[in-house]
C-alpha positions as CSV (number, residue, x, y, z in Angstrom):
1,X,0.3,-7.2,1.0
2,X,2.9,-4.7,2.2
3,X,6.3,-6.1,3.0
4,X,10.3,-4.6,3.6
5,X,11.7,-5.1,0.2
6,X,15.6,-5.9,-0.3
7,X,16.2,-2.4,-2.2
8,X,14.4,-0.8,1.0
9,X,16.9,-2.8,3.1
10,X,20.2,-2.5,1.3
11,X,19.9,1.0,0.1
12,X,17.2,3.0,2.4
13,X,18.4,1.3,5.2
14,X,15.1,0.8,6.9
15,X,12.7,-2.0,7.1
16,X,9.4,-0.4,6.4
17,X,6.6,-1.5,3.6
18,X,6.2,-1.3,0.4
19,X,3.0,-2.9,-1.6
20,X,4.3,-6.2,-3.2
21,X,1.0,-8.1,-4.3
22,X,-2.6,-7.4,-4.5
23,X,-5.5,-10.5,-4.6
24,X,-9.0,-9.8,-5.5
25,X,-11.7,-12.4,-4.5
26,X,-15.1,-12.8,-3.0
27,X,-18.4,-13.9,-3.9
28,X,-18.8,-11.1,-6.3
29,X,-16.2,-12.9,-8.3
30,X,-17.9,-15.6,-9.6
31,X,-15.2,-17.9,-7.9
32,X,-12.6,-16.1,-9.5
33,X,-9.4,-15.0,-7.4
34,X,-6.9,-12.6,-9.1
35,X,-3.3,-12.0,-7.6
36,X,-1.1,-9.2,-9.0
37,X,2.5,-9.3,-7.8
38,X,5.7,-7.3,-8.5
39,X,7.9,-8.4,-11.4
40,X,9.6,-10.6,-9.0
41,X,6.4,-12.7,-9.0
42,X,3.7,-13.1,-11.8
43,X,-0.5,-12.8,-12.0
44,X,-2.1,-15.5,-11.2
45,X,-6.4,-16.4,-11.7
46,X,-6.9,-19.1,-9.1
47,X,-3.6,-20.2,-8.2
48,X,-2.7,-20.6,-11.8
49,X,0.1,-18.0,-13.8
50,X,-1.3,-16.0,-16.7
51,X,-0.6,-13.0,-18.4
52,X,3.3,-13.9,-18.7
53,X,3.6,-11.0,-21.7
54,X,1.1,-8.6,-22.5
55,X,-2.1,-9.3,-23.2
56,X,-6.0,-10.2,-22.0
57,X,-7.2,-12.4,-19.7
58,X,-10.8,-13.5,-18.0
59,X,-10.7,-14.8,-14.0
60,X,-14.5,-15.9,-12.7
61,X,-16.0,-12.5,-13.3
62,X,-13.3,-10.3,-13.9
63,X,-11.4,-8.9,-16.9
64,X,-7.4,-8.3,-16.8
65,X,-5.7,-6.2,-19.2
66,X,-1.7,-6.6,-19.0
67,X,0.0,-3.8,-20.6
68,X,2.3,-0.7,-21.3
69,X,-0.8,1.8,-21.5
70,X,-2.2,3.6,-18.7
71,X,-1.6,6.6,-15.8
72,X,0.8,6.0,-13.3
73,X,-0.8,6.0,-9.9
74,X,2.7,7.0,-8.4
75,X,4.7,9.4,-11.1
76,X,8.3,8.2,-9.3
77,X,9.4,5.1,-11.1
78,X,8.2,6.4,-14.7
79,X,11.8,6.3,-15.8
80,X,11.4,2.5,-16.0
81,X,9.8,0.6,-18.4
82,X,5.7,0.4,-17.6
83,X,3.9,-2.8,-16.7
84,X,0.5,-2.2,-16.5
85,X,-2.4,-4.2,-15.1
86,X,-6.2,-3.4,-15.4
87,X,-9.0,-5.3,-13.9
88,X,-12.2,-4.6,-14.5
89,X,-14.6,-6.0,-12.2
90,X,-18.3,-6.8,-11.6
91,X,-20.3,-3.7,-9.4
92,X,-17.9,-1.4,-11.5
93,X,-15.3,-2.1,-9.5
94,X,-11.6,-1.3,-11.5
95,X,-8.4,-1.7,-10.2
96,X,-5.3,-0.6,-12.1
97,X,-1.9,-2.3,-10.6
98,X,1.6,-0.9,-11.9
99,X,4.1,-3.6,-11.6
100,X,8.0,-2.7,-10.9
101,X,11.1,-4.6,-10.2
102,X,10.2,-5.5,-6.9
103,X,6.9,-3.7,-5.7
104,X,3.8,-2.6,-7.0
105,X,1.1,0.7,-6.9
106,X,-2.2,0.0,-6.7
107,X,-5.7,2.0,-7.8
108,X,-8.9,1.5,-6.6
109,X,-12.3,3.0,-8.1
110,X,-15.3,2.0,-7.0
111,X,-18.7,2.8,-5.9
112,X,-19.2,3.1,-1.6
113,X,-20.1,0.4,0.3
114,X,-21.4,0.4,3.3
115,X,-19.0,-0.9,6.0
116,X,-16.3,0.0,3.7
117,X,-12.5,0.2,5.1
118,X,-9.5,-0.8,4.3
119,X,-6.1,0.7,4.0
120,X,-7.2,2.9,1.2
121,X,-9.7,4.2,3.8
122,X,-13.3,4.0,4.7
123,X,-14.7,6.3,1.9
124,X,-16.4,8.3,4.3
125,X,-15.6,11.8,3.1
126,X,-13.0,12.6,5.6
127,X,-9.9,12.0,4.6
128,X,-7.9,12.9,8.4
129,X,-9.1,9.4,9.8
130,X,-7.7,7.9,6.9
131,X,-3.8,8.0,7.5
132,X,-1.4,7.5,10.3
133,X,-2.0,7.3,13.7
134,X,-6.1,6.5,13.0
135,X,-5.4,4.4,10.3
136,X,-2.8,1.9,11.8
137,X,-5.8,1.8,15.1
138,X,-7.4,0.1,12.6
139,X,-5.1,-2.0,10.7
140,X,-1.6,-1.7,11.7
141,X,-1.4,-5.1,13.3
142,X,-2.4,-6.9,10.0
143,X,-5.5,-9.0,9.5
144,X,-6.9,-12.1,10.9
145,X,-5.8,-15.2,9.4
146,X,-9.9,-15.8,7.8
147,X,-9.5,-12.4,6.2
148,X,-6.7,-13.3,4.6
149,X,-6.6,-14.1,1.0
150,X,-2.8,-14.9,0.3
151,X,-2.4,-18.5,-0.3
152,X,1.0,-18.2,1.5
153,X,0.7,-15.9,4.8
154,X,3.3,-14.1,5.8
155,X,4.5,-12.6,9.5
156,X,3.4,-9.3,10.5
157,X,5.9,-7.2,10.8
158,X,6.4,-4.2,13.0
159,X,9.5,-1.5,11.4
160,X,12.2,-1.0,13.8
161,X,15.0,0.9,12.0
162,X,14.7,4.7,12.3
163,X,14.3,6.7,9.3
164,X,17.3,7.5,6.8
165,X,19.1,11.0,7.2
166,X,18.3,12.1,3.9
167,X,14.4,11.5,4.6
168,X,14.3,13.1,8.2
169,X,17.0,15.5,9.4
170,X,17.6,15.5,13.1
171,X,15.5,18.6,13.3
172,X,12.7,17.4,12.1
173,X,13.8,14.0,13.9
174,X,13.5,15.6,17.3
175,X,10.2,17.2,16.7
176,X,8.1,14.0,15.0
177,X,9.6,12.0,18.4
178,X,7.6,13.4,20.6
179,X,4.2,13.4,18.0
180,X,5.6,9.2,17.9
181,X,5.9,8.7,21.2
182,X,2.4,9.8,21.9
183,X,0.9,7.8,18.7
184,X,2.7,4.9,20.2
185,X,0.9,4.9,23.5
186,X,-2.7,5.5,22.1
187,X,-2.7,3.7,19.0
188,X,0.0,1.0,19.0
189,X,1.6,2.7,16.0
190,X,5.2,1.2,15.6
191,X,7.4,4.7,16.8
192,X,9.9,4.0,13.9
193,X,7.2,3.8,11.0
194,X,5.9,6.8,12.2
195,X,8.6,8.1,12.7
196,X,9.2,7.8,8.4
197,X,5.7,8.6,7.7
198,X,5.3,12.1,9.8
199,X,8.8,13.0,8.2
200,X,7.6,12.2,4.7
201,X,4.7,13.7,5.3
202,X,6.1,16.6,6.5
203,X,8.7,16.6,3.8
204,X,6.2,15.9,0.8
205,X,3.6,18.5,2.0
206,X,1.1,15.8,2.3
207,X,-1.9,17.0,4.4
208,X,-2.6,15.1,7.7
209,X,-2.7,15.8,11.3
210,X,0.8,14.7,11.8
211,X,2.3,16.8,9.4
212,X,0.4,19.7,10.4
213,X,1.7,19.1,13.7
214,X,5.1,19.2,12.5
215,X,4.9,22.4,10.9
216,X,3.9,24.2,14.0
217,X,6.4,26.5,14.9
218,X,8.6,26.9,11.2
């Protein structure tokens, strides 16, 4: 689940994602269901808290390790104290979940499947058709409400707010317009959200067909 948080709001000035929860289900569970939230919420097995302080835990078929130990999947909140969640699933599926103040990282290992996609991508090899524009053609309006596995659905949401200064100079703001604009009109890709991801791209030297874009010229 990816929603604006208040820190995103108030200090970013933006209204674009972050990860807030995670649920795990299916038939490979075992009629388990797992939900890891943010330290604004709690990890649940069916519907039901667990894991308030550290510790183990079994849901259905899974395994859940609560804890300080582990690698960060995202090295920029490891100033803060860490809040570590490992599941270890059935098909040798793990899934490691960092929990901070108000938003969460998230891991994924696993074998390939076929028909596999998701946000993480399709585990096809080729990492360019799994970010930006060819991503969000696949999932940037959300999901449908029988692929949903949140007990409490929430609205989708598409970003409005244009990307903060100190993320995307005016420069750079001029030249990932006209990359948007095109996005927009073939993909449905929300011009302000890609607006902040080709600039952080860009900025972050991540490689993707935006940000190569971006550097054409410099």
């Amino acid at each position: 689940r990816f929603q604006a948080t208040d820190w995103t709001k108030k200090n970013d000035h933006t209204d674009y994602s972050s990860m807030t929860s995670i649920t795990v289900s299916g038939s490979f569970m075992n009629g388990g269901k797992i939900q890891v939230d943010s330290m604004l919420g709690s990890i649940s097995c069916n519907g039901m808290h667990i894991l308030q302080q550290f510790g183990q835990a079994t849901c259905g078929a899974g395994m859940i390790t609560f804890g300080s130990n582990g690698a960060l999947v995202d090295q920029a909140m490891a100033f803060l104290p860490h809040k570590v969640v490992l599941m270890h699933l059935p098909q040798d599926v793990q899934v490691q979940v960092n929990r901070w103040p108000n938003f969460i990282n998230a891991k994924i290992q696993m074998t390939r499947q076929a028909g596999q996609d998701g946000v993480c991508g399709n585990f096809n090899g080729d990492a360019s058709d799994d970010m930006g524009k060819e991503l969000h053609q696949r999932f940037g309006h959300g999901i449908s409400q029988d692929e949903d596995l949140f007990s409490n659905p929430i609205p989708w949401h598409a970003p409005e707010k244009m990307p903060n200064s100190r993320r995307c100079s005016q420069e750079k703001l001029n030249r990932a317009s006209a990359i948007c604009r095109q996005a927009e009109s073939e993909s449905g890709w929300s011009y302000a959200e890609c607006l902040g991801d080709v600039c952080d791209a860009h900025i972050q030297g991540q490689v993707s067909y935006q940000a190569q874009e971006m550097a054409v010229g410099q």
